[in-house]
C-alpha positions as CSV (number, residue, x, y, z in Angstrom):
1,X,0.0,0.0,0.0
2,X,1.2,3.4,-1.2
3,X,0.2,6.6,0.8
4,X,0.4,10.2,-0.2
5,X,0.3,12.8,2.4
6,X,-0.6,16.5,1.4
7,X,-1.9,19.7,3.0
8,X,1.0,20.7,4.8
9,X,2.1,24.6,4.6
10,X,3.1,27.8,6.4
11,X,0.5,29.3,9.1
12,X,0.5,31.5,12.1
13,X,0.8,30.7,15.3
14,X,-3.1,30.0,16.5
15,X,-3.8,28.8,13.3
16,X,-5.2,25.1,12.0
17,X,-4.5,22.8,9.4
18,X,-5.9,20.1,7.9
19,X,-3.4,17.0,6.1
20,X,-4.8,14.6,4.6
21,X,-3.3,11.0,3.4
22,X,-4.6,8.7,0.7
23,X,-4.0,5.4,0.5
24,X,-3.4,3.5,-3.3
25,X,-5.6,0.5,-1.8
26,X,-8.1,-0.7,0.6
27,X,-6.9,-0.3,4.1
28,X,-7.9,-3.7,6.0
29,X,-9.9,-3.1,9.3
30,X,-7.4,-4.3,11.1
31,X,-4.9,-1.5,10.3
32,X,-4.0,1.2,12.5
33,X,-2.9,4.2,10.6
34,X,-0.5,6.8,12.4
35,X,1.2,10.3,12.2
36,X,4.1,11.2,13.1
37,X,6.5,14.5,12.6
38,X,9.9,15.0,12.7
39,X,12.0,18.5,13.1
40,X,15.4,18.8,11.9
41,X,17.9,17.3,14.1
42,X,15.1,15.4,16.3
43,X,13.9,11.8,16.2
44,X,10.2,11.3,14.5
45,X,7.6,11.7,17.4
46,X,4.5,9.9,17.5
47,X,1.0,12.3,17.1
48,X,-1.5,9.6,17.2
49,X,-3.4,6.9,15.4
50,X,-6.3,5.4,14.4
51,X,-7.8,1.9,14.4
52,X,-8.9,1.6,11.1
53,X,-11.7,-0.7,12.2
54,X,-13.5,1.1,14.8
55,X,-12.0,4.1,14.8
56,X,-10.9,4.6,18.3
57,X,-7.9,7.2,18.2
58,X,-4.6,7.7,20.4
59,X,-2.9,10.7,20.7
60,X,0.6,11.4,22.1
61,X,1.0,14.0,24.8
62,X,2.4,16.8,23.2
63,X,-0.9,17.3,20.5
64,X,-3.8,16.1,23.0
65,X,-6.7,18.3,22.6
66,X,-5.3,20.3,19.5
67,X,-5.0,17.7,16.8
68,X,-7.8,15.2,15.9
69,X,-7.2,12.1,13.3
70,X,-10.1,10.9,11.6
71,X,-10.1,8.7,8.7
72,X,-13.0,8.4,5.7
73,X,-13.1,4.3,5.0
74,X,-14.5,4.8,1.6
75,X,-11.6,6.8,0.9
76,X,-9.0,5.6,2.4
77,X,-8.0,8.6,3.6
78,X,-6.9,9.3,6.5
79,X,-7.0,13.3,8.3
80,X,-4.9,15.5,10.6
81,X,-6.8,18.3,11.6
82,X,-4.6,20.4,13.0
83,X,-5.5,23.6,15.9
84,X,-4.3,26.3,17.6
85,X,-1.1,25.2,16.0
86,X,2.7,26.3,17.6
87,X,5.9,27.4,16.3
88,X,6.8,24.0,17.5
89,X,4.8,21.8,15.7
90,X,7.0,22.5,13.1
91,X,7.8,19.4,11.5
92,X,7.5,17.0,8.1
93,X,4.5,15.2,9.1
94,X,4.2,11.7,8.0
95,X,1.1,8.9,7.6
96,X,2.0,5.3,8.4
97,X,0.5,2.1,8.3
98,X,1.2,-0.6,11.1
99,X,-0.7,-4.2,10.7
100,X,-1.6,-3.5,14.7
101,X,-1.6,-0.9,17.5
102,X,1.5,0.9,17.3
103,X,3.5,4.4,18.7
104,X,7.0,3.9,17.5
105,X,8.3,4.6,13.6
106,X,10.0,0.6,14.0
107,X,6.6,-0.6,14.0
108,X,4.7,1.0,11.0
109,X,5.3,-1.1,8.2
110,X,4.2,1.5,4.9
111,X,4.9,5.2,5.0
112,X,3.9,8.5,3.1
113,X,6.8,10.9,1.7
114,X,6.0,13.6,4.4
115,X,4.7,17.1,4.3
116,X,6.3,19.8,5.5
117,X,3.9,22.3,8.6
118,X,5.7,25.4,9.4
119,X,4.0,27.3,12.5
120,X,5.7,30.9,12.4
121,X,5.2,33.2,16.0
């Protein structure tokens, strides 16, 4: 499976966005489907996931209650919406695709080329 992540961009501080990442075949239900970013000269940090199944999301600490994941099944898409965004959520943001429930980049087995958020102050 192939994904392509877009939506990415420059905003202000306070501002939202929304990425989005399409997937070149039917994700199977028992998929979980992450994000993750990466800044230069830091390790790629887990934003959440989704179960692809029933949906049920998990978010790391440092984006709880300013970024939901959703995902559109028919699609295969899965969504970042992004809020009240910081100068340091800057970061390529990636999609990912584990076969299971998963928070580290070892684990996710297919992964988008990345797309770069820039939060200026």
């Amino acid at each position: 499976v192939q994904l392509q992540a877009s939506g990415g961009g420059l905003v202000q501080a306070g501002g939202s966005l929304r990425l989005s990442c399409v997937a070149s075949a039917r994700i199977f239900s028992s998929a979980v489907m992450g994000w993750f970013r990466q800044a230069p000269g830091k390790e790629r940090e887990f934003v959440g996931n989704i179960r692809w199944g029933h949906g049920r999301v998990y978010y790391g600490d440092s984006v709880k209650g300013r970024f939901t994941i959703s995902r559109d099944t028919a699609k295969n898409a899965l969504y970042l919406q992004m809020d009240n965004l910081k100068p340091e959520d800057t970061a390529v943001y990636y999609c990912a695709r584990a076969l299971g429930f998963a928070t580290t980049p070892s684990e996710y087995r297919s992964w988008g080329q990345g797309t770069q958020v820039t939060v200026s102050s």
